[in-house]
C-alpha positions as CSV (number, residue, x, y, z in Angstrom):
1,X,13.5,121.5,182.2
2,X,10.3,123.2,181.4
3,X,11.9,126.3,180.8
4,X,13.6,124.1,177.7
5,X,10.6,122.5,176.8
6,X,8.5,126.3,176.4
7,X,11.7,127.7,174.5
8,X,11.5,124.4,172.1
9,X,8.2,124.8,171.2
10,X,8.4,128.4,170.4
11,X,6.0,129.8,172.8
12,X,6.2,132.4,175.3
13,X,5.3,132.8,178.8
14,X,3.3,134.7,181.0
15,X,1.9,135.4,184.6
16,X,-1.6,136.0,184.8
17,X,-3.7,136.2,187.7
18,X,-7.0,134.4,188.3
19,X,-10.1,135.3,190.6
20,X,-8.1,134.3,194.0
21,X,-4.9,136.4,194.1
22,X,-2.8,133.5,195.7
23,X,-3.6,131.4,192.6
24,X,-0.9,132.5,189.8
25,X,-1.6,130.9,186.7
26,X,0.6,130.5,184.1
27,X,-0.4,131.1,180.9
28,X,1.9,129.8,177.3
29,X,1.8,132.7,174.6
30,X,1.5,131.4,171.1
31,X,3.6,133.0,168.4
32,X,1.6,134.4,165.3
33,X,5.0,133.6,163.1
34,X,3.5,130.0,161.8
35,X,4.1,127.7,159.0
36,X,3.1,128.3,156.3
37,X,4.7,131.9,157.5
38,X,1.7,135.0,156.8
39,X,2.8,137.4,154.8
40,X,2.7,140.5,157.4
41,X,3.0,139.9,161.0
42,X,2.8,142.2,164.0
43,X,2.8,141.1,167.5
44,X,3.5,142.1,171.1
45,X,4.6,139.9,173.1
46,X,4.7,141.8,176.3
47,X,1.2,142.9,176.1
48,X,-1.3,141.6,178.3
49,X,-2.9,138.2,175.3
50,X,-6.0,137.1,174.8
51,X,-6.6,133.7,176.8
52,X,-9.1,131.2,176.1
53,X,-11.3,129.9,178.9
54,X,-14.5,128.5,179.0
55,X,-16.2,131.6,179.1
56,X,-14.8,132.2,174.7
57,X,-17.0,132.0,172.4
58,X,-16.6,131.8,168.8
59,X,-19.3,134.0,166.8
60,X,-19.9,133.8,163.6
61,X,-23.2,135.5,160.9
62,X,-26.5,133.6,161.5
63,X,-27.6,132.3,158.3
64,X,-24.0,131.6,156.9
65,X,-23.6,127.6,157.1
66,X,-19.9,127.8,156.0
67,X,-18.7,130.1,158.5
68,X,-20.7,127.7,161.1
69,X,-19.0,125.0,160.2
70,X,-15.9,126.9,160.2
71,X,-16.8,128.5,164.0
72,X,-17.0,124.5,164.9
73,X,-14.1,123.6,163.6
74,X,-12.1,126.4,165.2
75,X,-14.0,124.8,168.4
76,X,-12.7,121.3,168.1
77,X,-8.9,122.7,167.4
78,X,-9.0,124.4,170.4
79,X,-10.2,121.4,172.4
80,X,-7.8,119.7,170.7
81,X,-5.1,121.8,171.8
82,X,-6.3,122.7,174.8
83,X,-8.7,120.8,176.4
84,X,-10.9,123.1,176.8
85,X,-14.5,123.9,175.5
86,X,-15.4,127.1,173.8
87,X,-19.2,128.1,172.5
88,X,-20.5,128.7,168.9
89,X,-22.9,131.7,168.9
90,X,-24.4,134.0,166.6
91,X,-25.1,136.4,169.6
92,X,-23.9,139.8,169.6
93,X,-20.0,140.1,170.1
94,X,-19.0,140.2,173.4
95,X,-15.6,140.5,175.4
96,X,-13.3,137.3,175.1
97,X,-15.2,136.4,171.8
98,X,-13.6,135.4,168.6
99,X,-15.8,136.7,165.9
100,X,-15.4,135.4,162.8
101,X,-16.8,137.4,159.1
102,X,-16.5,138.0,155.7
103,X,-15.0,141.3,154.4
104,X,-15.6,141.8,150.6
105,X,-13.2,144.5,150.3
106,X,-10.2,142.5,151.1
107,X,-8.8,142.2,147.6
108,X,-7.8,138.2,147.7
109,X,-11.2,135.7,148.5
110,X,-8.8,133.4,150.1
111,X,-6.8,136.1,152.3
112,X,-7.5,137.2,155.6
113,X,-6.8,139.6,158.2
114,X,-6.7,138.8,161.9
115,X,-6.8,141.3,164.9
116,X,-5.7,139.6,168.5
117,X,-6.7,142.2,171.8
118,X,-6.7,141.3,174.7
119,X,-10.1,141.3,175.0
120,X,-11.2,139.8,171.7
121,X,-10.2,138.1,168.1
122,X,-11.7,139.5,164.8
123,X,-10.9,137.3,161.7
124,X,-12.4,138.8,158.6
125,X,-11.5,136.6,155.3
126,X,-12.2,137.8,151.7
127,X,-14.3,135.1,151.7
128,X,-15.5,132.2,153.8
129,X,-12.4,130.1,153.0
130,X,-10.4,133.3,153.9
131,X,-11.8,132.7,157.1
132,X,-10.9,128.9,157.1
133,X,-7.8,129.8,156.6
134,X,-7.3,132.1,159.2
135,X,-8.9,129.7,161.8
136,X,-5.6,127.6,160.7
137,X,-3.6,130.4,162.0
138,X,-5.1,130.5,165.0
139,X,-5.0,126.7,165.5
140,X,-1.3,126.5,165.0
141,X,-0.6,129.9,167.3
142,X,-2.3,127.7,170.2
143,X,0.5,126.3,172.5
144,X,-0.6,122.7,173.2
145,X,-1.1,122.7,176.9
146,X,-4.2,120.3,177.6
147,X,-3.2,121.5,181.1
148,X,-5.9,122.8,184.2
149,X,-2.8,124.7,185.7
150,X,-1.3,126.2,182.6
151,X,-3.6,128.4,180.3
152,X,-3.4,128.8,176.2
153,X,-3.2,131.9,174.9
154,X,-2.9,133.8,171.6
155,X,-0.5,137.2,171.3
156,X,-1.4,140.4,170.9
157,X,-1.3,141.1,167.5
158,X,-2.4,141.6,163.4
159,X,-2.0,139.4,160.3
160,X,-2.5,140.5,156.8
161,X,-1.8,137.2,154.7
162,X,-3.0,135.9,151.7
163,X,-1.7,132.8,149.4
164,X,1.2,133.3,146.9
165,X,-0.6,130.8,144.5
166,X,-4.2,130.0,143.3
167,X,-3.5,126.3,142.8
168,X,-2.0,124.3,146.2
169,X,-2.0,121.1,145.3
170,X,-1.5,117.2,146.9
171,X,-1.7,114.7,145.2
172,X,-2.1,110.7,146.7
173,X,-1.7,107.6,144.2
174,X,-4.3,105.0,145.0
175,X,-4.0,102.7,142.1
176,X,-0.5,101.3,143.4
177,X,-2.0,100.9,146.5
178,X,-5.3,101.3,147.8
179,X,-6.5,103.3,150.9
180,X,-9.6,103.1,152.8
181,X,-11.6,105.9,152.8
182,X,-11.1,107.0,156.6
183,X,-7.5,107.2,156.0
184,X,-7.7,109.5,152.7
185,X,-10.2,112.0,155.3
186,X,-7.2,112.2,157.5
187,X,-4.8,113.1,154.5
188,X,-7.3,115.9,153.8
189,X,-7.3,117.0,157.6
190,X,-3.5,117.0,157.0
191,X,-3.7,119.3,154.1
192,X,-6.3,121.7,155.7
193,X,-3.7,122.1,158.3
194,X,-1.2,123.2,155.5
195,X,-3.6,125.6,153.8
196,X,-3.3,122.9,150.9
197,X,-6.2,123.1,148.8
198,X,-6.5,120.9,146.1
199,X,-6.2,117.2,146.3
200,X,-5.5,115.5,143.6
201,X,-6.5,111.7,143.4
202,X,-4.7,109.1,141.5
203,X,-7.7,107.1,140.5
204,X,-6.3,104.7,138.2
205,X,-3.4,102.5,137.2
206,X,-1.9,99.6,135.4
207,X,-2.2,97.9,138.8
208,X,-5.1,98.9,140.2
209,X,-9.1,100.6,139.1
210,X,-10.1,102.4,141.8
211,X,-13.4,103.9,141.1
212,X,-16.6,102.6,140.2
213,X,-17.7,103.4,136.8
214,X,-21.0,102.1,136.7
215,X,-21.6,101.8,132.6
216,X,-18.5,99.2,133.1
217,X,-18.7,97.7,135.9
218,X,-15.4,94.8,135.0
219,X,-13.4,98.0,135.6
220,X,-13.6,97.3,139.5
221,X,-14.9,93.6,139.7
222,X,-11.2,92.6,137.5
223,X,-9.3,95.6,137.1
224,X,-8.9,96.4,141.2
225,X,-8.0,93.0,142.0
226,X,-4.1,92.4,141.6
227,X,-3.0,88.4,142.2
228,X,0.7,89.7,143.7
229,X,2.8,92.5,144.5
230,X,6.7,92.9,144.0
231,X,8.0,94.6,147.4
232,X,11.8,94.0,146.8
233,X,13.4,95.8,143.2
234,X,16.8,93.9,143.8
235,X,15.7,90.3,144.6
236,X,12.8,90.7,142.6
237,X,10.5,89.3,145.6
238,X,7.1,89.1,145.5
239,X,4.0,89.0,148.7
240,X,2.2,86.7,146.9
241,X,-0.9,88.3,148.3
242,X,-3.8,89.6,146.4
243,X,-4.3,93.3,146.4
244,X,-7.5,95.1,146.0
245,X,-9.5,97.7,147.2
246,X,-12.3,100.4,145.0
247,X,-14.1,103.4,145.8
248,X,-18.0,103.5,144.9
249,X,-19.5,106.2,143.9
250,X,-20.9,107.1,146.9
251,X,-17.5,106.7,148.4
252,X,-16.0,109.6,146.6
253,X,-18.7,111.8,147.0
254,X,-18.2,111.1,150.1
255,X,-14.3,112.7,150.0
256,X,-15.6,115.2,147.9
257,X,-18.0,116.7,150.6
258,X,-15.7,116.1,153.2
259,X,-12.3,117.8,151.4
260,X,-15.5,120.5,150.5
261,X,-16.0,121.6,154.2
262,X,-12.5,122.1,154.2
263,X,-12.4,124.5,151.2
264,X,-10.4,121.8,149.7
265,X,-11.3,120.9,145.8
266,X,-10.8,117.1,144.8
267,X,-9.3,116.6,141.4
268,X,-10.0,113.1,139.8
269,X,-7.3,111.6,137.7
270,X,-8.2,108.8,134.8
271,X,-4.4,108.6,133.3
272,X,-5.2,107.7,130.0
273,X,-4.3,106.2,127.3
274,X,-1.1,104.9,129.0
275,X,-0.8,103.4,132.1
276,X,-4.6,101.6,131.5
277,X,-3.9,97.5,131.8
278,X,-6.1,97.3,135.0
279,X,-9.0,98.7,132.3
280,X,-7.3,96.4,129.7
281,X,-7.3,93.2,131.8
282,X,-11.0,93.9,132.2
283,X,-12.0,95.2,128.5
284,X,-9.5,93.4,126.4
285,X,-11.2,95.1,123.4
286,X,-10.0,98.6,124.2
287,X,-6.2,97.6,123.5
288,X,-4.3,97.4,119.9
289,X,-4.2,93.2,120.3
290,X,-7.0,92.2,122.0
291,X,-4.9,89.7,123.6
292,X,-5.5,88.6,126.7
293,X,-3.9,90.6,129.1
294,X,-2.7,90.6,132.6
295,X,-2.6,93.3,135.6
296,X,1.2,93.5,136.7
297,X,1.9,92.6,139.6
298,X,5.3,95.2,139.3
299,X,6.0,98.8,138.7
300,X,7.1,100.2,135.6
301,X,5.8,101.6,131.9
302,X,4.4,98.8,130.2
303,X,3.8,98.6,126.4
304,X,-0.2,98.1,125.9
305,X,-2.2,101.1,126.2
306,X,-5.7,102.0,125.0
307,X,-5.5,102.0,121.3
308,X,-5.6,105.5,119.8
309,X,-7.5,104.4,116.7
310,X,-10.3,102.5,117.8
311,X,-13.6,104.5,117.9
312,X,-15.0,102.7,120.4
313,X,-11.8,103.5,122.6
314,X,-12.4,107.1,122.6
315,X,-15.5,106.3,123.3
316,X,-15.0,104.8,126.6
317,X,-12.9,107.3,127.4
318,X,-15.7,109.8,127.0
319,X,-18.6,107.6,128.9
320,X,-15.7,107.1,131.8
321,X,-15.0,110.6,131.7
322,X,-18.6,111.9,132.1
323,X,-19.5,109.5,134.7
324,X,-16.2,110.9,136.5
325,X,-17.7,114.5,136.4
326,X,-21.0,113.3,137.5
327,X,-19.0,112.3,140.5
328,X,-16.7,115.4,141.1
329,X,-17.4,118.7,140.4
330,X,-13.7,120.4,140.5
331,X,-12.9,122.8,137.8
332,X,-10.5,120.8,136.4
333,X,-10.7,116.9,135.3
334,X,-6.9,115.3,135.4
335,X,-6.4,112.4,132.2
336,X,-2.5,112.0,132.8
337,X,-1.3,111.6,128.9
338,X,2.1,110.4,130.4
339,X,4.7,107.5,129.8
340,X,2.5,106.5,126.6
341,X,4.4,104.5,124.3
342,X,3.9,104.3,120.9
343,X,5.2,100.5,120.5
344,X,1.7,98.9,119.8
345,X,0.5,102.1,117.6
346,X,3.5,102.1,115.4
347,X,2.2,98.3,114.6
348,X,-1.4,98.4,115.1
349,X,-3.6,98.7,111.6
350,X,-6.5,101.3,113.6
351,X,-4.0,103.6,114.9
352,X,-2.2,104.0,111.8
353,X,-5.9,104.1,109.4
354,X,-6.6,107.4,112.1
355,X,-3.1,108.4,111.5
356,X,-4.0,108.4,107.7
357,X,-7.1,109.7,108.3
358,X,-6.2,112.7,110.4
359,X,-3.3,113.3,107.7
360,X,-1.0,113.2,110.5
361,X,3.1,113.6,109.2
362,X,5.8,113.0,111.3
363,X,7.9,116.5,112.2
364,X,10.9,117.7,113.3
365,X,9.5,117.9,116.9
366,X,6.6,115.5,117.1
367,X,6.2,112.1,115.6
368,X,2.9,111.1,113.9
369,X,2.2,108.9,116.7
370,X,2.4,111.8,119.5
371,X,0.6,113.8,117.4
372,X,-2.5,110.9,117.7
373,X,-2.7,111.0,121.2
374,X,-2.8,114.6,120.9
375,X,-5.7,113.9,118.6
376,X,-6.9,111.2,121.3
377,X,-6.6,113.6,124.3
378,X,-8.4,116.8,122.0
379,X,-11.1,114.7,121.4
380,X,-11.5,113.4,125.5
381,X,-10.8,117.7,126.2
382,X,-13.5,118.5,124.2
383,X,-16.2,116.4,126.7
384,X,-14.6,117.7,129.2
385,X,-14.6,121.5,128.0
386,X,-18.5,120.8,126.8
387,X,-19.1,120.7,130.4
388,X,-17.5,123.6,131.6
389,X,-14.5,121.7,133.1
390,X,-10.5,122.2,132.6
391,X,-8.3,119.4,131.3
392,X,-5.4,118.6,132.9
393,X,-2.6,116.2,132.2
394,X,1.6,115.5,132.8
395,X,3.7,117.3,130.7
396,X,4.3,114.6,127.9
397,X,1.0,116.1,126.6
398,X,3.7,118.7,125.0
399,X,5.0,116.1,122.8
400,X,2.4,115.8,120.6
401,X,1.6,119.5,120.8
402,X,-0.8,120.7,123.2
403,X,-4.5,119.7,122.8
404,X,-6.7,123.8,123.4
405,X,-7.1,124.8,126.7
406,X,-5.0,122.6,128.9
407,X,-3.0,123.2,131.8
408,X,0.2,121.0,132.1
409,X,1.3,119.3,135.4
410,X,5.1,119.6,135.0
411,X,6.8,116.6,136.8
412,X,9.6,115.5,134.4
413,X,11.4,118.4,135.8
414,X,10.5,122.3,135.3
415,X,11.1,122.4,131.4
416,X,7.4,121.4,130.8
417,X,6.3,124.1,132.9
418,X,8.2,126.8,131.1
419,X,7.5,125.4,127.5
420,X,3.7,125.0,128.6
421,X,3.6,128.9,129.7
422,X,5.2,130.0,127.2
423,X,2.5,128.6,125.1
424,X,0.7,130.8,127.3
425,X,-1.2,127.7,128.7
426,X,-1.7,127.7,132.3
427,X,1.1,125.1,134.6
428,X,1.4,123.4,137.7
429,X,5.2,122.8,139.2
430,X,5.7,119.2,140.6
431,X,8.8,118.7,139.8
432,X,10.2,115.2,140.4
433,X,13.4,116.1,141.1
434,X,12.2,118.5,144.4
435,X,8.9,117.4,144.7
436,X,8.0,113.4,144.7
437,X,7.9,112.8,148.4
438,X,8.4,109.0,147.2
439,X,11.4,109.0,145.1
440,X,13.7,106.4,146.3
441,X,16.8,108.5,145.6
442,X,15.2,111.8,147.5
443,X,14.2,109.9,150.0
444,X,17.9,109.1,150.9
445,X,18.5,112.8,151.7
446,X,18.0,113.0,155.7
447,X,17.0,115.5,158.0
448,X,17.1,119.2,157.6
449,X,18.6,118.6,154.1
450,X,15.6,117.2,152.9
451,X,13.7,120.1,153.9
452,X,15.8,122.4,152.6
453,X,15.7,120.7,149.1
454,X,11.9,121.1,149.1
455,X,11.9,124.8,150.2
456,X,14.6,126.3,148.4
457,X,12.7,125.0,145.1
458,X,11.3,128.2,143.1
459,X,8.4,127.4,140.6
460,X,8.5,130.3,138.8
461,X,11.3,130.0,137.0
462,X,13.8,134.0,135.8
463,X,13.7,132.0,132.3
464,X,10.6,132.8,131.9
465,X,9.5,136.9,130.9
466,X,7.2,138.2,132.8
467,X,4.2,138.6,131.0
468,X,4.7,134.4,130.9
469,X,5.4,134.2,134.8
470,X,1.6,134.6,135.1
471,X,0.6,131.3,133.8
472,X,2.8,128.9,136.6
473,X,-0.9,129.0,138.7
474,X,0.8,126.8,141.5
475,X,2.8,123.8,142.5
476,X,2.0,120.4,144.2
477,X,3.1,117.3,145.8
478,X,2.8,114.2,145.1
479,X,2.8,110.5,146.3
480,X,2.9,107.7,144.4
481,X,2.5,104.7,146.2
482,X,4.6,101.5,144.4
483,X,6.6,100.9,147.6
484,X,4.3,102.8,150.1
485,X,1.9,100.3,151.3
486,X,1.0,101.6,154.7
487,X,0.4,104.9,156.1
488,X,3.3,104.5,158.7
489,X,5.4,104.9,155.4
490,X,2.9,107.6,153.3
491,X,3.4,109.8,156.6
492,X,7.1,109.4,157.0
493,X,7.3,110.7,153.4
494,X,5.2,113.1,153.3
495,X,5.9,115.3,156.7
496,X,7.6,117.5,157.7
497,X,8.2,118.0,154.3
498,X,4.4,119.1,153.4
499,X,5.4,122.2,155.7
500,X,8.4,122.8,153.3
501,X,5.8,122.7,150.3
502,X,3.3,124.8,152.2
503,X,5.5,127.8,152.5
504,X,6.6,127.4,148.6
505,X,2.7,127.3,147.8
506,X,1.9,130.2,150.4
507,X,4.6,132.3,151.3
508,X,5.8,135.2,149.0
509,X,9.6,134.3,148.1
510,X,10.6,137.7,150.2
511,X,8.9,136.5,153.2
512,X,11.0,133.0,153.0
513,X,13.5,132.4,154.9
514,X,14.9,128.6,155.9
515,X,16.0,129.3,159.1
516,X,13.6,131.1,160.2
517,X,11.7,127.9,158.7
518,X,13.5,125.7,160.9
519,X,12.9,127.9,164.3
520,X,9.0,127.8,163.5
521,X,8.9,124.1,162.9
522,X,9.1,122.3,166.2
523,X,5.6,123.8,167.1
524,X,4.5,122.1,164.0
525,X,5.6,119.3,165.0
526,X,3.6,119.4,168.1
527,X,0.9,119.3,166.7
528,X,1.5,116.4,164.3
529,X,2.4,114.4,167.4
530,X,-0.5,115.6,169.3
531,X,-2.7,114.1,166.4
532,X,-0.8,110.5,166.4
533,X,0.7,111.7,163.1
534,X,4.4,109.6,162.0
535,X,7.2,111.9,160.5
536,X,10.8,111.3,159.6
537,X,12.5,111.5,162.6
538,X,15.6,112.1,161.1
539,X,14.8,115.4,161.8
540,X,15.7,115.8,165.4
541,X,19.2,114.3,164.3
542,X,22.8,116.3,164.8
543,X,24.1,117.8,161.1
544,X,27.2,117.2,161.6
545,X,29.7,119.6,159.0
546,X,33.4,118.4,158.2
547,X,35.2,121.6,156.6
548,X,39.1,120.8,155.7
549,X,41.8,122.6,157.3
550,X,45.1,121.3,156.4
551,X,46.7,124.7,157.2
552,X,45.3,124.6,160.9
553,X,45.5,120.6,161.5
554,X,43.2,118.1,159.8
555,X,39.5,119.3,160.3
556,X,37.1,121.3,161.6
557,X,33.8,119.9,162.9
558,X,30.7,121.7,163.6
559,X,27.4,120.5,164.8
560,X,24.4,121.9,164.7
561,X,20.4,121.1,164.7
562,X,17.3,122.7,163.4
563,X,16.4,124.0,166.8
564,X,19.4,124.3,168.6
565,X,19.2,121.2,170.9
566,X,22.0,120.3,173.6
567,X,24.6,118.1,171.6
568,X,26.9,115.4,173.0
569,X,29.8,113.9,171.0
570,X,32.5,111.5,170.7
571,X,35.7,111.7,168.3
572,X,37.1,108.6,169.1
573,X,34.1,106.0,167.7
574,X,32.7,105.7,171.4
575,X,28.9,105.5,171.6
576,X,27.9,109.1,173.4
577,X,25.7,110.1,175.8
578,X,24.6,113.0,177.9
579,X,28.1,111.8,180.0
580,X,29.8,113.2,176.7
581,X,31.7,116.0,176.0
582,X,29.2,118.8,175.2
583,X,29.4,121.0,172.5
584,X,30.1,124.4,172.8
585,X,31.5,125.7,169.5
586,X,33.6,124.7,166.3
587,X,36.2,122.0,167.2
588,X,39.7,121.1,165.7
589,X,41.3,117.9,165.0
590,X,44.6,117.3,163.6
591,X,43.8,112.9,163.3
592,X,41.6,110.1,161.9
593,X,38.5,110.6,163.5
594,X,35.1,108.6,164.0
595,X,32.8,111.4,164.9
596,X,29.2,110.7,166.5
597,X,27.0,112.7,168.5
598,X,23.7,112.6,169.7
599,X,20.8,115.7,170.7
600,X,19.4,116.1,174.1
601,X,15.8,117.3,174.5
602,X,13.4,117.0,177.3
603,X,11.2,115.1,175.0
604,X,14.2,112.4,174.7
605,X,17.5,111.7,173.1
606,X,18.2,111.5,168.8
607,X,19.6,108.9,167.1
608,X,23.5,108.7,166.6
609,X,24.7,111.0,163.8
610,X,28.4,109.6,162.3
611,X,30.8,110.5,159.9
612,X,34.8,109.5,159.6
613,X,37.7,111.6,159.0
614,X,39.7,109.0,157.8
615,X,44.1,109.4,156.1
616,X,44.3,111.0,153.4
């Protein structure tokens, strides 16, 4: 039984021999082969690993404050994993050290290259966040033993790695549903552990302001409060609870520091000028009406937005905006631009005087009206640009034409993406359709085929020459949060697939391979249980594959799981259990069949997998 357990998580083992000669010790070999998967890997197995003890230390340049902090947290994994306590030292290198520095000559600041002897562990980064990610290596090499009798140790070996894409994005919708500030530190430790680096924060809804903005201060004493919330789209059913929640100021520079020592860059997002009623509701000014207007308590694209031709409008969007950057100093400053519509501007008297004004014509490809929120969102890029800062906003941006300088988040699919770089303005892929951890429909694909829908995405898409390929800078994730109102459910969607998306972010497309994915994931997976984290478990279920055979009976079945568990099965509708026929290889039926089956680990039993061969 331990021999299974070892194999399953994808460690090795091996006999060392303390200080008493009749005391064997075993000792658990990490693999260097992690996720997301480094780009060159050599390791050897047989040869005699480097083993932490009490006696490691971790030393790192006196003076450099990042590289501390990076030495500590390298400390603290290795507790984590192992129970045991290593030093921090800026002493002189010793044997069993782990000295950590920065090499300038390594050409990417955010690549590393680790050496594993027996006797020692040099990680030298292009840059301190090279380092940081390297320490993630490390970290997810460690076999969790937490064990006096069985030691943790790290191959013998060399990594040369470095990240695919510049831009690694995650992004979390808080305006749906709000979550306290301790939680959102443990999404970012949950990133770091991904080499994610860029979280993007949905600050902002129709439902929900979450930020203080102290020049209007109704934003967050009306706008964050919602009276209700629908939790059932078929019966229409409603908590009848009030939902709030805001982040002072302090409170977000609070994340920011936090994602910071991480090497992880918060982006704020203000979507604007649609999806803005919880700013509506509290300045009723700012709208085409004036009416009086009310947060929804349900989900969808609702008709009033900020009005495009009102001065003062733009101006709130510029005070909100700067008070934002005083906040967060990421390089780029996310205002949405999408599901706008143009209902209330078609009608409204200001909007169509700055229409007149701006001489804006309708066109073949862009109606006067999209061609004023491009107006609207040039006019917000230009405070934003004034401060050195990048705009950034969805992909409907491109249907007004594209306001100078911004990058485009393409999430209607990958067309935006394409269109954008072709413009030769810089994009980000988040496709819906692969990459909304939230989607209802996607969230109906199970198990291994959910992973594999997320890593066999490719953002750079062959339509594309390649003078243009340069301009996809990344990809994300993202989370929105309508029927996520817990972070049971945020988890479940989010891993293991984050570990799909890590690879696609990291990972060279040569270097990817899915099932060599799937035979690195269950250490992963480890570790998110070892940190209380909650993923799909759907996961450890049996795939169970029906292939027709009418020629050699009915059917042919095969089962099969992402890390080769035992499997048990039943054809005749029976409930099975580890009493069950085991299965060996592909199996024939020539009848109706109610197939189930179940995987045996030592860590327990999976849920029943079914499916029916029924007459034809």
């Amino acid at each position: 039984m331990k021999k299974k357990l070892m194999q399953w998580a994808g460690v090795g083992m091996w006999m060392a021999f303390g200080l008493s000669a009749c005391s064997p010790t075993k000792t658990e070999i990490g693999n260097l082969n992690v996720i997301p998967q480094p780009q060159e890997v050599s390791q050897d197995i047989q040869a005699p690993p480097f083993v932490i003890n009490p006696q490691t230390g971790i030393v790192y340049p006196e003076g450099n404050e990042k590289l501390q902090r990076t030495a500590e947290f390298l400390a603290s994994y290795i507790k984590e994993a192992t129970g045991i306590t290593v030093r921090t030292t800026t002493e002189a290198a010793k044997k069993n050290s782990i000295i950590l520095a920065v090499d300038s000559s390594i050409p990417n600041k955010e690549g590393y290259q680790l050496e594993v002897t027996s006797e020692n562990i040099h990680l030298n980064g292009g840059s301190e966040s090279g380092v940081f990610y390297g320490i993630q290596t490390l970290y997810k090499t460690l076999p969790l033993t937490k064990n006096k009798q069985v030691s943790a140790a790290i191959p013998v070996g060399t990594v040369n790695d470095y990240p695919r894409f510049g831009y690694r994005g995650f992004m979390v919708d808080v305006g749906r549903h709000y979550f306290p500030v301790s939680y959102l530190k443990q999404i970012i430790d949950m990133l770091a552990l991904h080499n994610v680096n860029y979280f993007h924060w949905h600050l902002t809804e129709d439902q929900g302001w979450r930020i203080e903005i102290k020049k209007y201060p109704k934003l967050t004493e009306i706008g964050s409060i919602r009276p209700r919330t629908l939790i059932d789209r078929e019966t229409q059913t409603y908590d009848e609870t009030p939902h709030s929640g805001f982040y002072t100021q302090e409170e977000a520079k609070e994340i920011v520091k936090y994602a910071a020592d991480r090497f992880i860059t918060v982006i704020p997002e203000v979507d604007l000028p649609g999806h803005m009623m919880g700013a509506l509701v509290s300045y009723p000014e700012l709208g085409c009406t004036g009416c009086p207007y009310e947060i929804p308590c349900k989900w969808g694209v609702f008709p009033d937005v900020l009005c495009g031709g009102n001065d003062r409008t733009l101006q709130f969007a510029k005070d909100v905006l700067n008070e934002i950057m005083d906040i967060f100093p990421s390089p780029y400053i996310h205002i949405g631009g999408d599901e706008c519509p143009k209902i209330r501007w078609e009608k409204c008297p200001a909007c169509q005087a700055k229409i007149r004004e701006l001489g804006l014509k309708d066109t073949p490809g862009h109606s006067k009206e999209n061609q004023l929120q491009t107006y609207f969102m040039s006019e917000v890029g230009k405070v934003i640009n004034d401060r050195g800062r990048k705009m950034l906003g969805w992909d409907e941006m491109l249907e007004g034409g594209l306001a100078p300088g911004a990058t485009v988040m393409s999430w209607t699919g990958v067309k935006g993406g394409i269109e954008a770089a072709r413009l030769h303005h810089d994009a980000i892929m988040t496709p819906i359709q692969f990459l909304y951890f939230s989607n209802p429909t996607y969230n109906r694909i199970k198990g291994t085929k959910s992973l594999e829908r997320v890593y066999t995405f490719e953002p750079v898409s062959d339509e594309l020459a390649t003078d243009e390929q340069k301009y996809i800078i990344g990809t994300q994730g993202c989370i929105w949060t309508e029927w996520t109102r817990d972070s049971l459910k945020m988890e479940w969607q989010i891993l293991p697939r984050m570990a799909a998306l890590s690879e696609i972010q990291w990972t060279e497309p040569s270097h990817k391979n899915f099932d060599n994915f799937l035979k690195r994931l269950p250490a992963l997976l480890t570790i998110y249980r070892d940190r209380g984290y909650d993923f799909r478990q759907d996961i450890y279920d049996v795939n169970i594959d029906i292939v027709p055979a009418p020629d050699e009976g009915k059917a042919k079945i095969a089962f099969h799981t992402f890390d080769d568990a035992e499997i048990h099965y039943t054809l005749d509708g029976s409930v099975p259990d580890v009493q069950s026929p085991l299965y060996t290889d592909t199996i024939q039926v020539n009848k109706d069949a109610i197939i189930q089956a179940i995987a045996v680990r030592p860590q327990g039993i999976s849920q029943i997998s079914k499916k029916e061969i029924g007459a034809e």
